[in-house]
N, C-alpha and C positions, 0 to 999 in steps of 0.2 A: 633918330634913335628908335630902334626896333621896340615894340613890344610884345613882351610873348605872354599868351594864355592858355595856361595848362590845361590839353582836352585829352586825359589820358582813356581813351575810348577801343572796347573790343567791336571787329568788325570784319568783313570777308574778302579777304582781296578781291579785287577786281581783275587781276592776272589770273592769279594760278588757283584761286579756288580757297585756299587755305583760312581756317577760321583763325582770327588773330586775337590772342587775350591779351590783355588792359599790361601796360609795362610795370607799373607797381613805384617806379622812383620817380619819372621823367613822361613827360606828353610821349604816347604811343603813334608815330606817324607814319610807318614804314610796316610792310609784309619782311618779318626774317627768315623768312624761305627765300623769296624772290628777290627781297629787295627792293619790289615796288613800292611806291605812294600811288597818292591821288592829287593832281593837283587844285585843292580848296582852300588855300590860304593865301593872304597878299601878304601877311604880319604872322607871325607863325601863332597857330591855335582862332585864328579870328572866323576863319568859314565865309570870306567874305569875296573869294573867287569867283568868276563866273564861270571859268574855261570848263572844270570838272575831268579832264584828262588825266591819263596815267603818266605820274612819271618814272623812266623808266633809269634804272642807275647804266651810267652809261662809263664810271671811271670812278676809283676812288683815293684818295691821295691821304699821307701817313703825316699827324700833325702830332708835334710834342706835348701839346697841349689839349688835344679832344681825339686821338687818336684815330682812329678811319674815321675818315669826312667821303660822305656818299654825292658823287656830282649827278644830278638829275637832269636828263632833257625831256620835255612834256612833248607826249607824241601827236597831240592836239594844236599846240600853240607853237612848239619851241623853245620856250620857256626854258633856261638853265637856272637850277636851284640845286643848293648842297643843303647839307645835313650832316649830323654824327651818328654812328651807328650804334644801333642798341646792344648790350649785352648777349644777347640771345642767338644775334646774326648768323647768319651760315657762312662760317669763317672762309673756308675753303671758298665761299662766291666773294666774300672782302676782297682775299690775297687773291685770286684770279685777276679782279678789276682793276686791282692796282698798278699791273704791266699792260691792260687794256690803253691805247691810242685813242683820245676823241676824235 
């Protein structure tokens, strides 16, 4: 069973530069310009990763129930990990990824 702990944390991407403010409802994990993470978690929120790679959204796929789900592959390890997308997202890079091919 997963355990999550809420690190709703401002910080600067590692991609594009862009400073990211604190999500307000939900752990902040994800740059919504780019779309990038960082890969820091084994358990979401724990910080207990070693790799520290970006991961970059590589597909996202349309759930009834968490609506975009972002698919990550870690350009350091390989690593695939998904996610939900925040509010804030850059819609237009959602619906792009969503016809994107892994």
């Amino acid at each position: 069973m997963k355990q999550f702990t809420k690190r709703d944390e401002e910080f600067i991407c590692e991609n594009c530069g862009n400073k990211v403010e604190k999500l307000g409802y939900t752990s902040r994990d994800h740059c919504p310009k780019c779309l990038c993470s960082k890969h820091v978690d084994k358990m979401p929120g724990d910080r207990s990763e070693s790799c520290h790679g970006i991961l970059r959204p590589i597909k996202v796929e349309l759930s009834a129930k968490k609506g975009y789900v972002i698919i990550y592959k870690c350009d350091k390890c390989g690593k695939i990990r998904k996610n939900k997308s925040a509010e804030d997202d850059d819609t237009e890079l959602l619906i792009k990824l969503t016809a994107k091919e892994i």
